[in-house]
C-alpha positions in Angstrom: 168.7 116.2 218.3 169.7 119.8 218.0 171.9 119.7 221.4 173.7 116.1 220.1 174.4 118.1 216.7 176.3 120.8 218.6 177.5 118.3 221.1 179.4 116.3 218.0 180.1 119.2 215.9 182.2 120.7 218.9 184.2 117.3 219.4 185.0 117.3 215.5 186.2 121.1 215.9 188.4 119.4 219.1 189.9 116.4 216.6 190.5 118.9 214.0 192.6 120.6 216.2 194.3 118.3 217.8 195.0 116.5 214.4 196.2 119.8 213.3 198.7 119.9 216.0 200.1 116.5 215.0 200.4 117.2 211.4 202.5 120.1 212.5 204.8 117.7 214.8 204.5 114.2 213.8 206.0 114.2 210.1 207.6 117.7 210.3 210.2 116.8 213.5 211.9 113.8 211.8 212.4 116.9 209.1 213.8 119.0 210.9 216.1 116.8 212.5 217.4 115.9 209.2 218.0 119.5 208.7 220.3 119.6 211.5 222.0 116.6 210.0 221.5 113.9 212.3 221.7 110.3 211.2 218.6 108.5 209.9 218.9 105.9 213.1 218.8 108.3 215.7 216.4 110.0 214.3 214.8 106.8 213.9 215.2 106.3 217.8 213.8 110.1 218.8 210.4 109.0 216.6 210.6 105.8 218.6 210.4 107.4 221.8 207.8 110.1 220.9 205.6 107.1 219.8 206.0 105.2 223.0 204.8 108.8 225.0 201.7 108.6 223.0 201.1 104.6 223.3 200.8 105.1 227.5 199.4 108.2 227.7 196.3 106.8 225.5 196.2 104.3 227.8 196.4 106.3 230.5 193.8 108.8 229.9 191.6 106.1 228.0 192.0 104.7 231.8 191.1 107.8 233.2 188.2 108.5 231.1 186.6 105.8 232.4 186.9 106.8 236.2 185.8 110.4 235.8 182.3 111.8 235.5 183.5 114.8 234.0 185.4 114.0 230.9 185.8 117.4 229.4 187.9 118.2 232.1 190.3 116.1 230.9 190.6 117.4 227.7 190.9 120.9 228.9 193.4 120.3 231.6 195.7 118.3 229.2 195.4 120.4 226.3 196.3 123.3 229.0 199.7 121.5 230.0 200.3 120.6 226.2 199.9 124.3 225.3 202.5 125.2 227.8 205.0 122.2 226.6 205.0 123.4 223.1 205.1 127.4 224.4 207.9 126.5 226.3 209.8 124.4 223.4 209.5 127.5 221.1 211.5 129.5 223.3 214.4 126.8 223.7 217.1 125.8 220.8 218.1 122.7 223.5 217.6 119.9 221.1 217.7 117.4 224.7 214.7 119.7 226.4 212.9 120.1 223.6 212.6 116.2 223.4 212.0 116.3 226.6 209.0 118.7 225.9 207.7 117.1 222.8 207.4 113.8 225.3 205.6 116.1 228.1 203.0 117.4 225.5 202.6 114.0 223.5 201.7 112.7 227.0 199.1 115.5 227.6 198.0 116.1 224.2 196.6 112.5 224.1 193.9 114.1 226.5 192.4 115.8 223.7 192.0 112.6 221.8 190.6 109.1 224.2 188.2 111.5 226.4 187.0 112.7 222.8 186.2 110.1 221.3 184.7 108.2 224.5 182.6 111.6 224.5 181.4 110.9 221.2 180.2 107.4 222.1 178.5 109.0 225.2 177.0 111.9 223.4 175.6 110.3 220.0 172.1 107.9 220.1 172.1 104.6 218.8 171.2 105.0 215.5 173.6 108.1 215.0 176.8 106.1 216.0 178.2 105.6 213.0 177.2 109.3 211.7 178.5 110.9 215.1 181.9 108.5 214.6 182.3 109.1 211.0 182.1 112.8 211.6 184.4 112.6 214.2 187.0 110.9 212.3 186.5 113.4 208.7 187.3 116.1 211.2 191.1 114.6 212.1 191.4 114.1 208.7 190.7 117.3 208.1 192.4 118.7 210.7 195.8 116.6 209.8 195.4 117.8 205.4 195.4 121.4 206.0 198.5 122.1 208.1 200.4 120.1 206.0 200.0 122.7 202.7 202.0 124.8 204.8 204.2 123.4 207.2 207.3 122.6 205.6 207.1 126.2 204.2 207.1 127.4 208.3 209.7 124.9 208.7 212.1 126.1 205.8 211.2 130.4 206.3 210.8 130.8 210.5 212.5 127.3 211.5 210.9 125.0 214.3 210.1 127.6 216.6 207.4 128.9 214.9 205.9 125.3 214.1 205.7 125.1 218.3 204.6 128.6 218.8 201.6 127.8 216.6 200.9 124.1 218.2 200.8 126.0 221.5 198.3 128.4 220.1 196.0 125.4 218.7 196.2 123.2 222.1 195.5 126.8 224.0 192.5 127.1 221.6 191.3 123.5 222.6 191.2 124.3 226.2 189.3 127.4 225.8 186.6 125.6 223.4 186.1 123.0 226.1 186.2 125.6 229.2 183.8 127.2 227.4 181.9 124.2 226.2 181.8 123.2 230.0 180.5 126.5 231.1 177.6 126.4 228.4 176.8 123.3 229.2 176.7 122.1 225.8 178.2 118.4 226.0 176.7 116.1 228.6 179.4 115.8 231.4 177.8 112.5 232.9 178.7 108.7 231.2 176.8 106.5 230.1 177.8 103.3 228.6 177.1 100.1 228.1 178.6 96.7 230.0 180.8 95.3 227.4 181.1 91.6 227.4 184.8 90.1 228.1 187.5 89.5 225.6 188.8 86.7 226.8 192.7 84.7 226.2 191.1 82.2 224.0 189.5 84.7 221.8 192.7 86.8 221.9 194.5 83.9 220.5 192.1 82.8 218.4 194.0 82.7 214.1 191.3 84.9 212.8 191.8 87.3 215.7 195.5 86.7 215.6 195.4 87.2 212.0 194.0 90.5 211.9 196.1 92.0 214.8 199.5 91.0 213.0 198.3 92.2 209.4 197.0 95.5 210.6 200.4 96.2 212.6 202.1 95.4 209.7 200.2 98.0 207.7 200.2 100.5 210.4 204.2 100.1 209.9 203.4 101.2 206.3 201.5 104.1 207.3 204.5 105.1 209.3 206.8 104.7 206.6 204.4 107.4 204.6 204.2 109.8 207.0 208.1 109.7 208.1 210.6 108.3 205.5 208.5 108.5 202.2 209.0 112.5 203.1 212.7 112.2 204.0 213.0 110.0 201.0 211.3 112.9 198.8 214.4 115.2 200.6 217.2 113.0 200.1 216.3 111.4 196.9 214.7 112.5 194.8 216.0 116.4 196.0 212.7 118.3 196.7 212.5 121.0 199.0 211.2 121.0 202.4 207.5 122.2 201.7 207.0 120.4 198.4 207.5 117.4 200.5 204.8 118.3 203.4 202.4 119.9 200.3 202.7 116.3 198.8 202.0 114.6 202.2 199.0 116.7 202.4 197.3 115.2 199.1 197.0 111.4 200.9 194.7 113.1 204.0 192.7 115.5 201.2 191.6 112.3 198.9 190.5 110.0 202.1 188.1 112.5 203.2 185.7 111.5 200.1 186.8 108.0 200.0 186.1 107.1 203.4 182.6 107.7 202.8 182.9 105.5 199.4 184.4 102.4 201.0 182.0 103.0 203.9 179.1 101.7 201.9 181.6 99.3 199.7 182.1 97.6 203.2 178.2 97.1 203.7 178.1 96.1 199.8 180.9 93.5 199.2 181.6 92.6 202.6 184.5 93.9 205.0 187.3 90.9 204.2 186.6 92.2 201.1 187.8 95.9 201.8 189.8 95.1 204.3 192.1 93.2 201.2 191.7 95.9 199.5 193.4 98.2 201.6 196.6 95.6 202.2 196.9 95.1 198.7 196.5 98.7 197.7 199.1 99.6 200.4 201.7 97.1 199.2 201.1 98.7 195.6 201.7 102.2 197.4 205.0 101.4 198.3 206.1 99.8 195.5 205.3 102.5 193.4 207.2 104.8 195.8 210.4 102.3 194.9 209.9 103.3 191.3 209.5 107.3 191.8 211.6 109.9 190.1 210.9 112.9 190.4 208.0 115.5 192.1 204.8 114.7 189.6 205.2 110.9 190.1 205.7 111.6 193.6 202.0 113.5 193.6 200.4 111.0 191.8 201.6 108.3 194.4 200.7 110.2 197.3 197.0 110.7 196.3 196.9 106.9 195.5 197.1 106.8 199.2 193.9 108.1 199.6 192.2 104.5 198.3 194.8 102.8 201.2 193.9 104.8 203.9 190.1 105.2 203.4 190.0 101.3 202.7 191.8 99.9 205.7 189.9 102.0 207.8 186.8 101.9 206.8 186.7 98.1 207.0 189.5 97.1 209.9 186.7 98.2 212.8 184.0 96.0 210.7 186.0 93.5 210.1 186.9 92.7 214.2 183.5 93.1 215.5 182.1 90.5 212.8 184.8 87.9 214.5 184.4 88.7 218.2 180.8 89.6 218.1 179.2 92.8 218.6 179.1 92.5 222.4 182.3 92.4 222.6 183.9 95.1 219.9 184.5 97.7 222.7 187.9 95.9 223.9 188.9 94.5 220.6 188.6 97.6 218.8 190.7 99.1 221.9 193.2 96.3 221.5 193.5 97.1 217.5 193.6 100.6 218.1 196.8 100.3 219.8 198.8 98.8 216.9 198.8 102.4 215.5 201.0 103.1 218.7 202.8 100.4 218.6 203.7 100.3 214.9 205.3 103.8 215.9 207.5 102.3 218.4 208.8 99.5 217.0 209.2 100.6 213.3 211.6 103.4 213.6 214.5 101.1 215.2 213.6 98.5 212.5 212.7 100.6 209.5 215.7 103.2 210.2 218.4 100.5 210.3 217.1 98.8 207.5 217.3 101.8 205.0 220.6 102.8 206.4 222.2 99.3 204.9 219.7 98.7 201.9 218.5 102.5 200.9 214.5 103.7 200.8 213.9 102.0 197.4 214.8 98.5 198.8 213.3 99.4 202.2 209.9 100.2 200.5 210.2 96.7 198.6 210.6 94.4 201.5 207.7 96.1 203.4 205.5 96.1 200.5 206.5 92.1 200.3 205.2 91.8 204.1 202.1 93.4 203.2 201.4 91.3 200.0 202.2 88.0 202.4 199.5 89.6 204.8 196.7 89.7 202.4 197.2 86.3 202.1 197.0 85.3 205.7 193.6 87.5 206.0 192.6 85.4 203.2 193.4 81.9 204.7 192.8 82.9 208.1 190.0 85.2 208.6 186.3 83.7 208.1 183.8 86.9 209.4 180.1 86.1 210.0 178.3 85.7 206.7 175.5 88.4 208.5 175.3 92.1 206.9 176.3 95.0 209.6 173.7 96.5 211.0 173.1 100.2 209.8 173.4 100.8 213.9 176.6 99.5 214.4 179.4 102.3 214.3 
């Protein structure tokens, strides 16, 4: 038990990390782009592209974690090449090869995440799945909270350059846990895993299923409007500076730490339909209240209700699929609901950018919010789980 708690607690100190690294890029780029005065729809585009990096690569070296023995090497060799990418964007004021950079170490830096997490699955007994998962995932948010108190205040005082100096010292730390990790011998290198049954075109198009795909991509589109245009709308709006608009960010990751763990055992209490409502509703309440916001305080307060949407959704969205598919077959549904998160990146910017361009944020957050509120009601028409109680084994 001893070697899988330092086996665990070593893949956690990886997420954080690599969590860290995105918190640093993924809301502060559209930032800084807007400090160089660029148009909300091609900045809308650049996100678009960045997001469509990170949706193959995870399915790229998800695909590749599968065919290797040796896992950790994938994590250290990409988190090598992402350390380079971001070394070398610090050095460059180029704004086209820095995209082109931010697209090589998106690509790479995904290696730090799949191979994790299919690590975790390896490394953890049965009963401890959920434990070793839930650990797993407090460390990213962890890891994504704490940059955030800072980075717009990097952003504002040193500029960019600095923000990708210190992502290249964080994915250069990564590799050198895991090289050293490999050479200790501390994380079982071979697989083992379990045959997962098939998920087959009927189940795929099953309503339930169907259901639950569309509603969760349509909130995943919410969570991009948080992390992307509730900050620019914090800039251009309501006037606050740079880091009061990262610091504010922050507050959403810092409540769902503790709230994950609450709606956790909610989901085993009052179902996960339940809390999976729970967290559309909550988000379409999110951005509504954003619509009404005036000024930095109300701002705060809005951001922390966050916390409930976040730790919500995700504590019951993975339930919630693996009660309609069946347990034997969660492996490539959860995969397949996973990706929304990618996808929601791609194709929300070239919607969500145009949209506020013509209408304004206020408006934007209204119509979204609308979609969500119409997606609670299709879980509630749509989606009949098994009446059973998860099993304290499942994860």
């Amino acid at each position: 038990m001893s070697r899988l708690k330092a086996s665990i607690m070593i893949l956690t100190t990886i997420n954080i990390l690599y969590m860290a690294v995105g918190s640093l890029t993924y809301p502060v780029i559209p930032l800084y782009l807007t400090s160089l005065n660029m148009d909300i729809v091609m900045i809308s585009n650049i996100v678009a592209i960045l997001s469509a990096s990170s949706f193959i690569s995870q399915i790229l070296w998800g695909w590749m974690s599968d065919k290797v023995e040796y896992k950790a090497y994938l994590i250290a060799t990409g988190s090598a090449l992402t350390c380079i990418a971001y070394a070398l964007s610090a050095l460059t004021n180029s704004l086209l090869f820095l995209v082109l950079l931010w697209i090589l170490a998106n690509v790479s830096g995904s290696a730090a995440f799949t191979p994790s997490m299919a690590l975790v699955a390896d490394e953890a007994k049965r009963g401890d799945m959920g434990k070793a998962m839930g650990l797993f995932w407090a460390g990213g948010s962890l890891g994504w909270a704490f940059p955030l108190l800072f980075a717009g205040y990097l952003l504002e005082e040193y500029g960019i350059n600095m923000i990708l100096a210190l992502c290249a010292l964080l994915s250069g730390t990564i590799t050198l846990l895991t090289l050293e990790t490999i050479r200790r011998g501390t994380l079982r290198l071979t697989s083992r895993r379990r045959r997962e049954g098939k998920l087959g075109l009927r189940d795929v198009l099953s309503p339930a299923l169907m259901t639950l795909y569309l509603t969760s991509l349509i909130f995943y589109i919410g969570d991009l409007v948080k992390n992307v245009y509730v900050p620019q709308f914090h800039v251009r709006e309501l006037k606050l500076e740079t880091w009061l608009t990262t610091f504010i960010l922050s507050l959403a990751s810092w409540a769902e730490i503790p709230l994950l763990i609450l709606f956790g055992v909610l989901v085993d209490i009052i179902g996960s339909k339940n809390v999976f409502l729970l967290g559309l509703t909550t988000a379409a309440a999110y951005l509504f209240m954003n619509s009404m916001t005036e000024n930095a305080i109300e701002a705060i307060c809005v951001m922390i209700f966050y916390g409930i949407v976040w730790a919500s959704f995700s504590s019951s969205s993975s339930t919630l699929i693996t009660e309609i598919v069946g347990e034997e077959r969660r492996g490539i549904a959860l995969g397949m609901l996973n990706a929304n998160f990618s996808l929601a990146s791609i194709i929300g910017p070239p919607m969500i950018g145009p949209l506020i361009a013509i209408y304004g944020f206020r408006t934007c957050f209204n119509m979204l919010s609308t979609a969500l509120l119409i997606s609670a009601l299709l879980v509630s028409l749509f989606i009949r789980p098994h009446g059973r109680k998860p099993s304290r084994e499942r994860g």
